[in-house]
C-alpha positions in Angstrom: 38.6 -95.6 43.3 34.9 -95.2 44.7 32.1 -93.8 42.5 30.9 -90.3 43.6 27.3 -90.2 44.6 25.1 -87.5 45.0 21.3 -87.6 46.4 18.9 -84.6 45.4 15.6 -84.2 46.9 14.8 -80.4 47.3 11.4 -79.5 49.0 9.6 -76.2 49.8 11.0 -73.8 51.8 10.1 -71.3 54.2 12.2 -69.0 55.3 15.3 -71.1 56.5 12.8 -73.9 57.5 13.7 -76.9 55.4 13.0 -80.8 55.1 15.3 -83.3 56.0 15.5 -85.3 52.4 13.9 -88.4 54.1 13.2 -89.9 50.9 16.9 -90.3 49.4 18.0 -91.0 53.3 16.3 -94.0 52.4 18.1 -95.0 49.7 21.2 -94.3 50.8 20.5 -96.0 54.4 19.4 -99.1 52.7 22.0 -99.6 50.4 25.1 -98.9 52.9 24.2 -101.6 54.9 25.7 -103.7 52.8 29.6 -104.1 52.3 30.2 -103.9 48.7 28.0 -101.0 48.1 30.2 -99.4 51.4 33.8 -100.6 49.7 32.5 -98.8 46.0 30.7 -95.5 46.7 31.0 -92.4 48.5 27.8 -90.7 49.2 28.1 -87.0 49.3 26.4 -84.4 51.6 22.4 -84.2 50.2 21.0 -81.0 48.7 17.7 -80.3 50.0 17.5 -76.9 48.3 17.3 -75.0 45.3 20.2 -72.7 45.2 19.0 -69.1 42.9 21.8 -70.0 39.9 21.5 -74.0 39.3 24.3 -73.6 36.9 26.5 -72.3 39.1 25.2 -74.6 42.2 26.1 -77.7 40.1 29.7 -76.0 39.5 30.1 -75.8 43.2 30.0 -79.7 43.5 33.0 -82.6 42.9 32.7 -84.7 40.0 29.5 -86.8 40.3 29.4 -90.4 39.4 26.0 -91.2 39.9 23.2 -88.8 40.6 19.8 -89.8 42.2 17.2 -87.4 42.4 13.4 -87.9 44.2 10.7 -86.4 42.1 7.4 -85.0 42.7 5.4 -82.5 41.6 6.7 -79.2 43.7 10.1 -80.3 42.2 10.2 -81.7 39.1 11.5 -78.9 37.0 14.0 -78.4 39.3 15.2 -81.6 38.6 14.8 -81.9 35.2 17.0 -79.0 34.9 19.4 -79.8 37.8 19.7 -83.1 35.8 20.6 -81.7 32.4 23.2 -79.3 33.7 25.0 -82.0 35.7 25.3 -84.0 32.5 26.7 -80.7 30.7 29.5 -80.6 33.4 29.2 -84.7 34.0 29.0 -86.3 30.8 29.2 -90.0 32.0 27.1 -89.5 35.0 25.1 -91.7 35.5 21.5 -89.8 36.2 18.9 -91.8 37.8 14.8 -90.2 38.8 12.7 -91.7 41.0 9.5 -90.9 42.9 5.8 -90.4 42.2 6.4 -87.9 39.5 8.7 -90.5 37.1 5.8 -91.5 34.3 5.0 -95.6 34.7 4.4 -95.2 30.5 8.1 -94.1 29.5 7.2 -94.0 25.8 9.2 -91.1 24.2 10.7 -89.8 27.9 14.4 -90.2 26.7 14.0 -88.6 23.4 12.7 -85.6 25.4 15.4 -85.9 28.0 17.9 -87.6 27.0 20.4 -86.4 29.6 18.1 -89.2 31.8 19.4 -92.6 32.1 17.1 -94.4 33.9 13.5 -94.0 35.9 12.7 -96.2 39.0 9.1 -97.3 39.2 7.6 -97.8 42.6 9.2 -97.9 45.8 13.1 -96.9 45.3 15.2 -99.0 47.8 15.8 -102.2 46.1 15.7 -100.6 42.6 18.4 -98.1 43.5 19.9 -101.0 44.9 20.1 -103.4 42.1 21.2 -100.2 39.8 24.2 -99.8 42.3 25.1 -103.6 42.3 25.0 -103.2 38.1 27.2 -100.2 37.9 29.6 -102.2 39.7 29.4 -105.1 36.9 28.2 -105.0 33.3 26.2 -101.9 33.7 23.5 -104.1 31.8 20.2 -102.7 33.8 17.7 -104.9 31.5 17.4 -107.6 34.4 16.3 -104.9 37.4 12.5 -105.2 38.1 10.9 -101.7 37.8 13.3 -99.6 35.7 13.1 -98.1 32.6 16.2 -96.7 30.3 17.5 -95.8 27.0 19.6 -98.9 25.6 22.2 -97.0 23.8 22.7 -100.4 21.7 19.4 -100.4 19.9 18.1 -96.9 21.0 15.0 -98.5 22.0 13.4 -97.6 25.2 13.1 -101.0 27.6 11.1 -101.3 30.7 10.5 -103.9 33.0 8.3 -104.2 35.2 8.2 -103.6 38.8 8.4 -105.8 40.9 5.2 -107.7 42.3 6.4 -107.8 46.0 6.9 -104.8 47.9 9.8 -104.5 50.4 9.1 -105.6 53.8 9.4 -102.5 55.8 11.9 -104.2 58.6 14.7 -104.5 55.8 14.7 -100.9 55.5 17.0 -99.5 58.4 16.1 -95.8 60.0 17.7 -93.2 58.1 17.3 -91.0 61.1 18.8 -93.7 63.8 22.0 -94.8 61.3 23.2 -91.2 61.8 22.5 -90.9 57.8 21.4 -87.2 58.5 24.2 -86.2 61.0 26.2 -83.9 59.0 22.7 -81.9 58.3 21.9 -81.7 61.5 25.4 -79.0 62.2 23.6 -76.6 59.7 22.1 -73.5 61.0 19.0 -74.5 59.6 15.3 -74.6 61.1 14.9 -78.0 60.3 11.2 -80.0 59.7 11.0 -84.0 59.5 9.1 -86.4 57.5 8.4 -89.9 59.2 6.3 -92.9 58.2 4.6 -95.1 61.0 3.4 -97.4 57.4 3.1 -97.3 53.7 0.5 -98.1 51.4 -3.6 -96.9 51.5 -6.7 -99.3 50.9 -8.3 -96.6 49.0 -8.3 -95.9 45.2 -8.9 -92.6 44.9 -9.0 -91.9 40.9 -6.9 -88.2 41.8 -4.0 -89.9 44.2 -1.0 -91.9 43.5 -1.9 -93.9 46.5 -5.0 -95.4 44.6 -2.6 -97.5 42.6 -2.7 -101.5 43.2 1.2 -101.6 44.2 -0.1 -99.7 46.7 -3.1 -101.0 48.2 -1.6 -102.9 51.2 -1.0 -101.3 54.6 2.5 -102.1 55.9 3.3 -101.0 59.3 7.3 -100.1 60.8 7.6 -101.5 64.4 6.6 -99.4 67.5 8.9 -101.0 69.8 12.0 -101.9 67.5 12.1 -98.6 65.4 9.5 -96.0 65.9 10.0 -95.1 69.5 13.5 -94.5 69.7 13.0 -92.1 65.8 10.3 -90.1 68.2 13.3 -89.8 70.6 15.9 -88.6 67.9 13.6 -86.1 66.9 13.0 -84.7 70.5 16.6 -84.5 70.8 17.5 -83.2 67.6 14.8 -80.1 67.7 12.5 -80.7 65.5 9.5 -78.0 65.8 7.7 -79.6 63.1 7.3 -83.4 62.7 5.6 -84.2 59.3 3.7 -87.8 59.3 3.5 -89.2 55.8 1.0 -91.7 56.5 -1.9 -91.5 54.2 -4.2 -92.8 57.0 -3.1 -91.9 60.5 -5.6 -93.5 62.8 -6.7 -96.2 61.0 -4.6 -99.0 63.5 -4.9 -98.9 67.2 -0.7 -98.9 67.5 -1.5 -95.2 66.6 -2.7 -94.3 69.9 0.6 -95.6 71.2 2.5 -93.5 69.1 0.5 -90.1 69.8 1.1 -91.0 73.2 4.5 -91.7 73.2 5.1 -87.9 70.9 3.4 -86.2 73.6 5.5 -88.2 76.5 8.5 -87.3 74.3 7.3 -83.4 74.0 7.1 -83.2 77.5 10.4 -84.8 78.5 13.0 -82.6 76.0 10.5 -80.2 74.9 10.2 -81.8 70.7 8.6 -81.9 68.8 6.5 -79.1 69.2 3.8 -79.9 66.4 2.5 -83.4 64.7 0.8 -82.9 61.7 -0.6 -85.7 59.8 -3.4 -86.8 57.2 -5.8 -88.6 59.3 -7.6 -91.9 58.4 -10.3 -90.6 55.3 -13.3 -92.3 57.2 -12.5 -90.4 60.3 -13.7 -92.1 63.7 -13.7 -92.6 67.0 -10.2 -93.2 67.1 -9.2 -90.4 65.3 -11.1 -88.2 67.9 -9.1 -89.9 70.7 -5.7 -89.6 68.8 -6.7 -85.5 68.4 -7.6 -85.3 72.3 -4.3 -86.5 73.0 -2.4 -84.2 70.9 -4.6 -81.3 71.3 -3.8 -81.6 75.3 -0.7 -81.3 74.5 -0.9 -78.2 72.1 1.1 -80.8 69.6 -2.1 -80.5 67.6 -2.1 -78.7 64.0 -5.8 -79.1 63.4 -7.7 -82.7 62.5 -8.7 -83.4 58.7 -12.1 -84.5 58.3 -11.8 -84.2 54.8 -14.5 -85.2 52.1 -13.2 -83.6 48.7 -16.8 -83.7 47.6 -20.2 -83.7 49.3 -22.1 -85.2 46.2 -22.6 -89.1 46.0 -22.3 -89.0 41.9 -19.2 -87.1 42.0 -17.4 -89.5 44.8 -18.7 -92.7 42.5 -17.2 -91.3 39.5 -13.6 -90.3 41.8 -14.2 -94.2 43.9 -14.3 -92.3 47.2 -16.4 -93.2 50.3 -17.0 -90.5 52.6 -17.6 -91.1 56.6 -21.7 -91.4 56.7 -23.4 -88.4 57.2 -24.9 -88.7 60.5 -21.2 -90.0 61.6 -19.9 -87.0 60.3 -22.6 -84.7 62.6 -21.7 -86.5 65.7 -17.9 -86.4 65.4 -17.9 -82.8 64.3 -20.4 -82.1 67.4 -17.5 -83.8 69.7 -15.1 -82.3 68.3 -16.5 -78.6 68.3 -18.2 -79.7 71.8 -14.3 -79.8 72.7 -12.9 -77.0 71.2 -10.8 -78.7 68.9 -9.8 -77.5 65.6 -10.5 -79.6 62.6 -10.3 -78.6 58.9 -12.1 -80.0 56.2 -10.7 -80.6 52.6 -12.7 -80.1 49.2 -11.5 -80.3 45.5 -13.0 -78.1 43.0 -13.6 -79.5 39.4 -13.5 -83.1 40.5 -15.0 -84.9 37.4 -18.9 -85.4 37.9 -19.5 -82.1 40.0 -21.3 -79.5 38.9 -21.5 -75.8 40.8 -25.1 -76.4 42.2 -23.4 -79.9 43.4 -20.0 -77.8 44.8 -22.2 -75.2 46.6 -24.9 -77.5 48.0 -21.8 -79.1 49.3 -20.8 -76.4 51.5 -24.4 -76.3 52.6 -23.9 -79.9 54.0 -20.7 -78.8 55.7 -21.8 -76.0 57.5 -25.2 -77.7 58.3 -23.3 -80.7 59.6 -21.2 -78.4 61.9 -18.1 -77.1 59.7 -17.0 -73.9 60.7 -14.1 -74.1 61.7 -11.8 -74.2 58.2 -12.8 -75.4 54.8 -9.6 -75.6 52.7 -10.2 -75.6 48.5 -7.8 -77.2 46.3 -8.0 -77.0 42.5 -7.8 -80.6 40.7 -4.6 -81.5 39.8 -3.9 -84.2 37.7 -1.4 -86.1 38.9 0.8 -88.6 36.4 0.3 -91.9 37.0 -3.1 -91.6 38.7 -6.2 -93.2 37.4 -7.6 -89.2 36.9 -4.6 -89.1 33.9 -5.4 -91.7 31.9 -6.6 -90.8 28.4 -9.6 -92.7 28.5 -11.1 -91.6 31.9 -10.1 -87.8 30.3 -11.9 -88.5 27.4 -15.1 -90.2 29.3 -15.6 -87.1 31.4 -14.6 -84.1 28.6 -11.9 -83.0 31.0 -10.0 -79.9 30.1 -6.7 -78.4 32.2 -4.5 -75.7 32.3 -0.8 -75.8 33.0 0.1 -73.3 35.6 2.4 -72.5 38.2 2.3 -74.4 41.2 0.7 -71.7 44.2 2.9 -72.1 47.0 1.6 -70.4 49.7 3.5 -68.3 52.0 6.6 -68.4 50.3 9.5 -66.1 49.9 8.5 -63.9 47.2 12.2 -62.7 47.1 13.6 -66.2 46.4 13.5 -65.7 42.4 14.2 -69.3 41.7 14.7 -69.6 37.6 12.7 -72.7 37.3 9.1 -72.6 37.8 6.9 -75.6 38.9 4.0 -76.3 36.9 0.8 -78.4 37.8 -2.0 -79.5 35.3 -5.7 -78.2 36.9 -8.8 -79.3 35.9 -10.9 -75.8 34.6 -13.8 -77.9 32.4 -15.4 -81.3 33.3 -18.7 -82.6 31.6 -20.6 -81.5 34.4 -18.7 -77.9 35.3 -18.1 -75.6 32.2 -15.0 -73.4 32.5 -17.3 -70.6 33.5 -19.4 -72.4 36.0 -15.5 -73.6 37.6 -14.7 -69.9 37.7 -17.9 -69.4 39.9 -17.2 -72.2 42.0 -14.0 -70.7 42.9 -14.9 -67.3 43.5 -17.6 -68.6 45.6 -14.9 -70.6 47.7 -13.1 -67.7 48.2 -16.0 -65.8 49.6 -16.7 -68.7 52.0 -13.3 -69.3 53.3 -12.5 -65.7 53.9 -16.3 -64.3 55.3 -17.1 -67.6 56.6 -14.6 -70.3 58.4 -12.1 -67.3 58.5 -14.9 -65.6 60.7 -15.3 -62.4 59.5 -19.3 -63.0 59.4 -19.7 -66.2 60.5 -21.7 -64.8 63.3 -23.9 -62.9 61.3 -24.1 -65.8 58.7 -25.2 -68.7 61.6 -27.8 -66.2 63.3 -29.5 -65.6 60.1 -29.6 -68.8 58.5 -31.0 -70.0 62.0 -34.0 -67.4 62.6 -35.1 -67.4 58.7 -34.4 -71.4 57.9 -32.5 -70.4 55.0 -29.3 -71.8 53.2 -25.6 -70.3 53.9 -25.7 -70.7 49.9 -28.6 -67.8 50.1 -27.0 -65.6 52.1 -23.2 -66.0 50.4 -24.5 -65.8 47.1 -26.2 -62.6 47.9 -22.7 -60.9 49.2 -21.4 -62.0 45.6 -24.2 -60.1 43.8 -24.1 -57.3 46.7 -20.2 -57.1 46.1 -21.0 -56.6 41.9 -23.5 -54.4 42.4 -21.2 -52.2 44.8 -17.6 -52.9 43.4 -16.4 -49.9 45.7 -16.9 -51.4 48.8 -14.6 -53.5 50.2 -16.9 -57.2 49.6 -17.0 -55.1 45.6 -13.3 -54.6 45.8 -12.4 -58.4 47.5 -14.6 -60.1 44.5 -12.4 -57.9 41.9 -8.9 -59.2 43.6 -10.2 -62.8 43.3 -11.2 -62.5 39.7 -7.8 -60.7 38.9 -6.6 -64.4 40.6 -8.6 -66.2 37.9 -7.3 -64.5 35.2 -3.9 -64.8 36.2 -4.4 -68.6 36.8 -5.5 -68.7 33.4 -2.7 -66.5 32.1 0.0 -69.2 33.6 1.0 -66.4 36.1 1.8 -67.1 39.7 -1.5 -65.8 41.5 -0.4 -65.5 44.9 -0.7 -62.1 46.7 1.2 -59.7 48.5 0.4 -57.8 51.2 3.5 -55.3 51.8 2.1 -53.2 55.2 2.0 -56.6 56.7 6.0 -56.6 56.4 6.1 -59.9 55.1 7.6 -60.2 52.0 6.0 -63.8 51.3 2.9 -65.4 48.9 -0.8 -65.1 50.4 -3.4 -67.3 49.4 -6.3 -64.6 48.3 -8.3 -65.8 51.1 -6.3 -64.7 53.8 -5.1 -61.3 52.0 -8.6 -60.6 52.0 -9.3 -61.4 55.5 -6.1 -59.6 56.2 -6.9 -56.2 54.0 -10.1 -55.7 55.4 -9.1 -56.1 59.1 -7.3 -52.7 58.4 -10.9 -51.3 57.2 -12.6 -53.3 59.7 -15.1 -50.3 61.2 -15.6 -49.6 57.0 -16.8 -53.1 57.1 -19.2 -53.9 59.5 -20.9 -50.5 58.6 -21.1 -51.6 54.5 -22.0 -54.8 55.9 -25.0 -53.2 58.0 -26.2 -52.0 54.4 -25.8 -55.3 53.2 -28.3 -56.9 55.6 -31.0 -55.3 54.6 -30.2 -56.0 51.3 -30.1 -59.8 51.9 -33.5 -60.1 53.7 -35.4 -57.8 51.0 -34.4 -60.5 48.6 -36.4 -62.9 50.3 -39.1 -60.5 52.0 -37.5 -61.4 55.8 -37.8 -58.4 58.1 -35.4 -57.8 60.8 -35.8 -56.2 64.4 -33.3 -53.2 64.2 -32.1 -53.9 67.7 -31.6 -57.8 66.9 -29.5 -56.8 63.8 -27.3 -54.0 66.3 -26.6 -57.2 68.6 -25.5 -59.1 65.7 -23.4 -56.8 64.7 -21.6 -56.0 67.4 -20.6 -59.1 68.7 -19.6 -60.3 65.6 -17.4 -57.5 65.4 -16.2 -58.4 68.8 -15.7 -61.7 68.1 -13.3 -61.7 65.3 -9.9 -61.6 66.3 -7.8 -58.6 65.2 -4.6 -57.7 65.4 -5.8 -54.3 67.8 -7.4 -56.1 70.1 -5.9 -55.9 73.7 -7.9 -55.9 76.7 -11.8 -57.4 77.4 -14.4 -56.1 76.1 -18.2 -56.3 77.2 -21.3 -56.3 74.8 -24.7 -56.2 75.6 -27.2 -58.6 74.1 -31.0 -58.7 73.9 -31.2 -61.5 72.0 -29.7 -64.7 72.8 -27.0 -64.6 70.0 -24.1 -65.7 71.3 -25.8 -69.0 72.9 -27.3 -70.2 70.1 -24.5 -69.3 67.3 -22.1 -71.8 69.9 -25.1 -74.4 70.3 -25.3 -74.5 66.6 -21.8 -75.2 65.9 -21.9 -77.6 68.9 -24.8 -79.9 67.0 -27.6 -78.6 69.5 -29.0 -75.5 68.3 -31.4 -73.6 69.9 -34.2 -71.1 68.8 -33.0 -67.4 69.0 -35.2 -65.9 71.0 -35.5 -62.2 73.0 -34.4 -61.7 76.5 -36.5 -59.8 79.2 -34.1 -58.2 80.4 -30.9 -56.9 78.4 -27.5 -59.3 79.2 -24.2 -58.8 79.0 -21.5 -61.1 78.1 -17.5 -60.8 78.3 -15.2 -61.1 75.0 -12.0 -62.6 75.7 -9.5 -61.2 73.8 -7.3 -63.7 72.4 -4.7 -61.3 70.6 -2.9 -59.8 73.6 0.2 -58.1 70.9 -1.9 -55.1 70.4 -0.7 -53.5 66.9 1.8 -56.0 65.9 0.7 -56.6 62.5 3.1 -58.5 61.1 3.3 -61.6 63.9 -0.7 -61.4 63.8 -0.2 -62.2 60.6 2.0 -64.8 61.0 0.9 -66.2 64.0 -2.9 -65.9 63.6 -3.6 -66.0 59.9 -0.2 -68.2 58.2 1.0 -70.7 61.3 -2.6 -70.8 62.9 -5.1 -71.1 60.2 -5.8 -74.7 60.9 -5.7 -74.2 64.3 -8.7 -71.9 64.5 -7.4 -68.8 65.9 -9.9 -66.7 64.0 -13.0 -66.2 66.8 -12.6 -64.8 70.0 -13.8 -66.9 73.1 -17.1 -65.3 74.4 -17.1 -65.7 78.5 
């Protein structure tokens, strides 16, 4: 009779938009290649998702032989748990974890869990393999490179270590072309795909898993032989959204081919309708050429230009080399130069940051042309990264917090009963707990006011006629927003705080925004942005106070009619979810040209016109009053697009 096995790899959801479980396709593609492991097991149908009552989702399931289960960090609770009630129902199964999230130091893992019978280190196809070929013999698993298990003969713990060669990519067939997925596929299910052009990252960031030696070398899959006719399956099997798990897209010339043969592929069947991958970390010319070619074709999701710290100290101390400076400038020049959305990427509490460090930072950014989205992640340490080990804890006085993971713009109706947990950094040497809390309240206020556009106008004018900082005039809103907690700036700095706390509390901090009719998880960025839009005249008028109270700081003076014009076209400019037709606005200052000239890398000096002009707002949001697809649309699917700033004609 043939073993029973069942593959688990659940990933968020949104909606009924799911993952295909590309990672235990793998496994089970490799290993049913080969006759014997065909002639002994049964594979049953994947579960991809987390099911309300786990106890009664395991009941629902034939008996399980084997079970095999890919682990990270937005599901490892779920599979923990998954795992022990399988072995309540399934006594002998056999329960195998693999995936980033299994710890390399197994010391005292099976007296926690002892429903666990073995952990797979490193990459999973051979390993899973040689654990099938053993369950077929003596079951003896002390021989496998890369394993670790309870030996129920001693009840020791044994590991051995993994193996020293990874697999060469071509011995791998395509999960996707061996029809491994097929029987998904007939499900009425919005489905999303994850595909790897290569493995591996030269990098060694202390925070990522990729910084590992194991994983240092690049290994590339075949354009011709294997990943042009996976771009075909996914055109023809739908897929809106096409995932790249490459930690460095761009970094070979073959990926010019391959954006070029996605958009010949879109614009044959129509799929996929969106690329979205982590570009190479030292972003260059290529990259820009790569983003041309998908943002033609509307394939684009925004590029990453991401730097996860703007302070040299702090990206010696995390071994991570940012794109020079002045390279930086002149791709973000291009880029903005040709409308294309890019998003930056920055880490608050990375170990040897401060908050004048973190703020300056955001000085640089918007100096070197960054307006378009700047996206803030808490540290999370990760197991098995550098950033985890006791010593480099102990070197740099980190202190974390266990707290539920923040998944954005999810269902807040789907009450799952386990709750993923990450571990953030709150206290480094260099960034007490308190100065962290400032750091990420002033985040919030840049993301929202800032590269969500709400005064980015108002922000670049000033900065450029007084030769100030954006820090200045940001850090003056926060004290302006204290100072006045009833207006709405007063009432958005309370909301984010209540965010702290809760983060700090172990509460899920996500927000809802219920006359948006979308029942789902905000970030408190965009439920800002997204609660003042429905004050927006209340606003502009508290922010027409707030001016004046910004320049008296610093003993600027203002013409009254340069500060009307600023006003009003940045008013105009910000996409809301009224807008409908063209409007006109008339200017005597030169505003609008030198706002775009300074996010183009050529600004200008504002100066006054002789004559009044008048310029033309296009009006991007044509769904006048439709709240909830502007939010969904604009804010949730188009963030890193840059929806947020209405074109000026």
């Amino acid at each position: 009779m043939k073993a029973n096995i069942q593959l688990v790899q659940v990933n968020n959801s949104y909606g009924n938009q799911y993952f295909i479980p590309y990672s235990v396709g793998l496994l089970q593609v490799y290993c049913t290649q080969f006759d014997d492991i065909r002639d002994n097991f049964n594979f049953s149908k994947f579960i991809y998702k987390q099911e309300v009552e786990l106890e009664e989702q395991v009941k629902s399931l034939k008996q399980i032989d084997i079970l095999g289960q890919s682990c990270y960090i937005w599901n490892w609770q779920f599979n923990l748990t998954f795992a022990k009630i399988v072995k309540k129902y399934n006594p002998e199964t056999l329960i195998i974890l693999g995936g980033p999230q299994v710890p390399d130091d197994s010391t005292g893992f099976f007296e926690k869990y002892p429903f666990v019978d073995i952990l797979c280190h490193g990459e999973g196809e051979l390993v899973f393999h040689d654990i099938l070929k053993k369950y077929m013999g003596d079951k003896e698993y002390g021989d496998i490179e890369g394993v670790s298990y309870n030996d129920t003969a001693t009840n020791e713990t044994k590991y051995t270590p993994r193996r020293s060669r990874a697999i060469d990519l071509k011995d791998i067939p395509s999960p996707y072309l061996e029809g491994i997925f097929s029987e998904l596929m007939e499900e009425s299910v919005i489905w999303q795909a994850s595909w790897e052009t290569n493995r591996g990252c030269p990098y060694r960031c202390t925070f990522c898993a990729w910084g590992a030696e194991y994983y240092n070398k690049i290994r590339k899959f075949s354009f011709e032989d294997r990943l042009v006719s996976e771009i075909k399956w996914f055109s023809e099997n739908k897929i809106g959204l096409l995932f790249g798990c490459d930690a460095n897209f761009g970094i070979f010339p073959q990926d010019v081919e391959i954006a070029k043969s996605l958009v010949d592929s879109k614009n044959k069947y129509g799929y996929p309708k969106k690329f979205r991958v982590c570009n190479a970390k030292n972003s260059n010319d290529r990259v820009f050429q790569i983003s041309k070619i998908f943002d033609d074709a509307d394939m684009a999701k925004g590029t990453s230009m991401s730097v996860q710290s703007m302070d040299t100290d702090t990206l010696d101390t995390i071994k991570r080399t940012n794109i020079g400076l002045d390279k930086f400038k002149d791709l973000m020049g291009k880029f903005n130069q040709s409308e294309m959305a890019t998003y930056t990427e920055v880490i608050l509490g990375l170990p040897g940051e401060s908050y004048d460090t973190f703020v300056k930072g955001f000085d640089t950014l918007l100096h070197s042309g960054q307006h378009s989205q700047v996206h803030v992640y808490n540290c999370t340490v990760l197991d098995n990264t550098e950033m985890a080990d006791p010593e480099y804890i102990k070197e740099h006085e980190i202190d974390t917090i266990e707290t539920p993971i923040f998944r954005a713009h999810t269902d807040k109706k789907a009450n799952y009963e386990v709750q993923e947990l990450e571990k953030i950094i709150v206290k480094t040497k260099t960034m007490p707990i308190e100065d962290w809390k400032k750091g990420f309240q002033y985040s919030k206020i840049i993301q929202t006011f800032h590269t969500m556009g709400l005064l980015q106008y108002v922000a670049i004018s000033l900065v450029n006629k007084y030769g100030c900082n954006y820090s200045d005039f940001y850090s003056a809103i926060i004290d302006y927003a204290y100072e006045n907690p009833k207006t709405l700036m007063g009432i958005e700095i309370t909301n984010n705080n209540k965010g702290i706390e809760k983060i700090f509390s172990g509460v899920d901090y996500g927000q809802l925004l219920p006359s948006y009719n979308l029942d789902i998880l905000w970030p408190s960025e965009e439920a800002s942005f997204l609660r003042i839009l429905e004050k927006i005249d209340t606003f502009y008028e508290e922010v027409s106070i707030f001016i004046p109270y910004f320049l008296d700081r610093f003993n600027f003076t203002i013409d009254d009619q340069f500060m009307e014009d600023l006003l009003s076209l940045q008013k105009e400019v910000i996409v809301h979810y009224d807008d409908g037709k063209n409007v006109k606005v008339e200017l005597n200052y030169n505003i609008d040209t030198n706002v775009i000239d300074t996010i183009d890398g050529t600004a200008t000096e504002i100066i006054k016109y002789t004559e009044p002009k008048v310029v033309t707002i296009k009006k991007n949001w044509k769904d006048t009053g439709n709240k909830e697809e502007f939010a969904r649309n604009v804010v949730w699917y188009g963030r890193k697009g840059g929806k947020f700033i209405n074109e000026i004609l």
